[in-house]
C-alpha positions in Angstrom: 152.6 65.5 -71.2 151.9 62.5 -69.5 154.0 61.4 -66.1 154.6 58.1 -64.8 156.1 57.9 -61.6 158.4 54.7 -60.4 158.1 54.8 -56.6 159.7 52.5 -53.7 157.9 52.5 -50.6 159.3 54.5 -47.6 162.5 55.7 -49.9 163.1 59.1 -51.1 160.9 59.2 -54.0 158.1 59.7 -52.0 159.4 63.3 -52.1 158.7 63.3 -56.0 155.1 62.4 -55.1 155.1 65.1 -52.7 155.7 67.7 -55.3 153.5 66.1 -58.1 150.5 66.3 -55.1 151.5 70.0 -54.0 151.1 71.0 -57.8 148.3 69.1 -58.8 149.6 67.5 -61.5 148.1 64.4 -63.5 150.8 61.4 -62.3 150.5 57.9 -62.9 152.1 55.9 -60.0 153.9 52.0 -60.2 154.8 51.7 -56.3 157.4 48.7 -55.7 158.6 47.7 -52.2 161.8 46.3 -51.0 160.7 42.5 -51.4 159.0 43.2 -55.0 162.3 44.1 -56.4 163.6 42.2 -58.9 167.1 42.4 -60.9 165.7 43.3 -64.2 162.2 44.6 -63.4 163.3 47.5 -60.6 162.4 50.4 -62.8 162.8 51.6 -65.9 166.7 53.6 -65.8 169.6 51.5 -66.7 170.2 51.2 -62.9 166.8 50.2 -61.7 166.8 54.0 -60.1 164.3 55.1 -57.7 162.6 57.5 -58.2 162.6 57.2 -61.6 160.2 59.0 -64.1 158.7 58.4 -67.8 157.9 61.5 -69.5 155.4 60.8 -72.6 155.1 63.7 -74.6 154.0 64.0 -78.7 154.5 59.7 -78.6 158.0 60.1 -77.6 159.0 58.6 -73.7 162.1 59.8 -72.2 163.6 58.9 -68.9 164.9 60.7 -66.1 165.6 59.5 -62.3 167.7 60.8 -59.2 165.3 62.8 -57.1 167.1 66.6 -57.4 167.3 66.2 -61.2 163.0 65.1 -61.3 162.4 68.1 -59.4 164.5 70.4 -60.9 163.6 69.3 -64.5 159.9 69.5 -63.4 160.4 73.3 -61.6 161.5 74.0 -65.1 158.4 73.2 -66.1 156.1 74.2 -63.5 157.5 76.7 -61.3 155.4 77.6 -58.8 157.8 75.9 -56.1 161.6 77.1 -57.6 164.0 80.2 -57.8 161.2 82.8 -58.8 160.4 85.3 -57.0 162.7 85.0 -54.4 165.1 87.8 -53.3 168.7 87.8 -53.5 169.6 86.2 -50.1 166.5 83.8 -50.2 167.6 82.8 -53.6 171.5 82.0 -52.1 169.3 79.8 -49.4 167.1 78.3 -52.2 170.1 77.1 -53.9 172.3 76.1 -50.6 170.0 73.8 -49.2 168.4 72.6 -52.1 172.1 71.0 -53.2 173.3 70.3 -49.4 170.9 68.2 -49.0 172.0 66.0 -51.6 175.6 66.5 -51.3 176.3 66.1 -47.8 173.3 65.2 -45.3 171.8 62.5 -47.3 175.7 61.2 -47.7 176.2 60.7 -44.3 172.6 58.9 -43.8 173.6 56.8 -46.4 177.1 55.8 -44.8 174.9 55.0 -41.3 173.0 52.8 -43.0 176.0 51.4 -45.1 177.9 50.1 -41.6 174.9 49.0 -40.4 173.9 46.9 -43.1 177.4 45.5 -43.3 177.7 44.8 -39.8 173.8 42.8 -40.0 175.0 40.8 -43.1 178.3 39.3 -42.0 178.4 35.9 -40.1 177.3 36.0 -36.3 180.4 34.7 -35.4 182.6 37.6 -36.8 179.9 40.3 -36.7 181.8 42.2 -34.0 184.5 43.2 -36.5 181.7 45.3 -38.8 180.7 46.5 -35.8 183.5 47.8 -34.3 184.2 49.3 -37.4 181.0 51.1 -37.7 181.7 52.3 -33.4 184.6 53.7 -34.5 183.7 55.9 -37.8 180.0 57.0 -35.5 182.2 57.9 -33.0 185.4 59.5 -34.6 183.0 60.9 -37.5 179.4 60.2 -38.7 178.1 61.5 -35.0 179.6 64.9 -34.4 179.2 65.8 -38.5 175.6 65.1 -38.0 175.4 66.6 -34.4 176.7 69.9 -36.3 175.0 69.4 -39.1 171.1 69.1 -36.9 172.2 72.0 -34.7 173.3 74.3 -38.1 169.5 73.5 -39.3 168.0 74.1 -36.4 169.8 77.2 -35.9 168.4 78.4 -39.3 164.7 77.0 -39.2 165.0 79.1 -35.8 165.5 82.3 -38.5 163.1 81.2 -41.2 160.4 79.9 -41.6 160.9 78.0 -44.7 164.5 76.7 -45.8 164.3 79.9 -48.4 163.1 82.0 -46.3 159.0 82.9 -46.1 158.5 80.7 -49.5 158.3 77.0 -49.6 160.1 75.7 -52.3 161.3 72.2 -53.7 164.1 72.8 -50.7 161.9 72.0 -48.0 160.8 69.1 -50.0 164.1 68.0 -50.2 165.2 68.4 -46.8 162.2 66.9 -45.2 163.5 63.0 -45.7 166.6 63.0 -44.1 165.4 65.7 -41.3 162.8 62.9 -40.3 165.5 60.0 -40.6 167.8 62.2 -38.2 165.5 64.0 -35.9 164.0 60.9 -34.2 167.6 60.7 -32.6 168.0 64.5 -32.4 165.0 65.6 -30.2 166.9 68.7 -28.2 166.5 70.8 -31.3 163.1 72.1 -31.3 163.0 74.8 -34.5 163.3 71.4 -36.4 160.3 69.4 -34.7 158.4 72.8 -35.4 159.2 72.4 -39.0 158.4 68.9 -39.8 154.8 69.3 -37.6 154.3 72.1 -40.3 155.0 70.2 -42.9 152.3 67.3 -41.8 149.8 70.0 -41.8 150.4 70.5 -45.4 147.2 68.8 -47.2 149.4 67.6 -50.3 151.8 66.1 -48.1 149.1 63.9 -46.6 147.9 63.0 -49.7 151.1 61.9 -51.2 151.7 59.4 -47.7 148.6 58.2 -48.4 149.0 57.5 -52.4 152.8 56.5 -51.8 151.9 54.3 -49.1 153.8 55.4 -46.4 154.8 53.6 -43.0 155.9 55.4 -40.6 156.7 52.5 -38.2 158.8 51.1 -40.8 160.4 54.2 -41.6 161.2 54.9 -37.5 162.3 51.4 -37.2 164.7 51.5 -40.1 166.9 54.5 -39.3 166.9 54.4 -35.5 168.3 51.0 -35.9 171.3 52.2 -37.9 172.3 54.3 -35.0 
């Protein structure tokens, strides 16, 4: 089987790198970046997804994007990093995070960066309206569900050592990219720093910032400014 990776730069299919390097598997990678995006030439999905992956296998190509479905699909696969072997109650973690991530943390991110990017795009002379808008939902929502959200985390990470427990799985893969988009903002809750420095001691995660080419400072600079 051969696997061709589509990958933007600084998005969340550097996690799907991440898991190829942890594994060791073969990967061909086409790395795009924001400016290098064109209408018809994003990747290969119907909606110019990233990540987005072609599987080759017996001369037959099939396609498959949205991060949590890769990884899942590919855990199928390769399972070192899923569901086995993990006790009952490590198993109801496994599966909690794994999909909270998706369903709910990342959601909110995304709305940050939603009223932000409204409130940049609309004319300077009106651009108070956007951003009174987006003052208002930080304040009356998106703040405190993420203030709960960082302190429920860090209250577990406090317990475990891994999001599953003493196994790392495609969870912690998961949860790493919004953890680092939130916890620049969040530095009180220290279980969570101790995680992600863990994480960067991980050989294959250095790797895969290296081959996904990876900017921190761009990164930082893009989700403390949604704040």
């Amino acid at each position: 089987m051969q696997i061709r990776l589509f990958h933007l730069k600084n998005s969340r299919s550097q996690r799907i790198i991440w898991f190829l390097e942890e594994l060791g598997l073969d990967y061909e990678l086409t790395i795009k970046d924001h400016s290098g995006i064109s209408e018809d030439k994003n990747s290969p999905h119907q909606l110019s997804k990233f990540p987005t992956i072609e599987i080759i296998e017996q001369g037959k190509t099939s396609i498959l994007a949205e991060t949590s479905a890769i990884l899942d699909y590919l855990s199928h696969l390769h399972s070192q990093l899923g569901p086995n072997n993990l006790s009952s109650q490590q198993l109801q973690n496994f599966y909690y995070w794994k999909n909270y991530c998706e369903a709910t943390f990342i959601s909110d991110l995304v709305l940050k960066q939603i009223f932000h990017q409204i409130a940049q795009r609309t004319p300077f002379l009106v651009r108070f309206v956007p951003k009174l808008l987006k003052y208002g939902f930080d304040q009356g929502y998106l703040n405190q569900s993420l203030q709960r959200q960082m302190k429920m985390i860090d209250e577990h990470l406090e317990q475990h050592v891994w999001f599953a427990g003493d196994q790392f799985t495609i969870a912690d893969i998961l949860m790493w990219f919004p953890l680092l988009a939130c916890s620049q903002n969040y530095s009180q809750f220290k279980h969570i720093h101790r995680y992600l420095a863990q994480i960067e001691n991980r050989p294959a995660f250095n790797n895969a910032l290296i081959k996904g080419q990876w900017s921190a400072s761009t990164f930082n600079a893009y989700w403390t400014t949604a704040w």
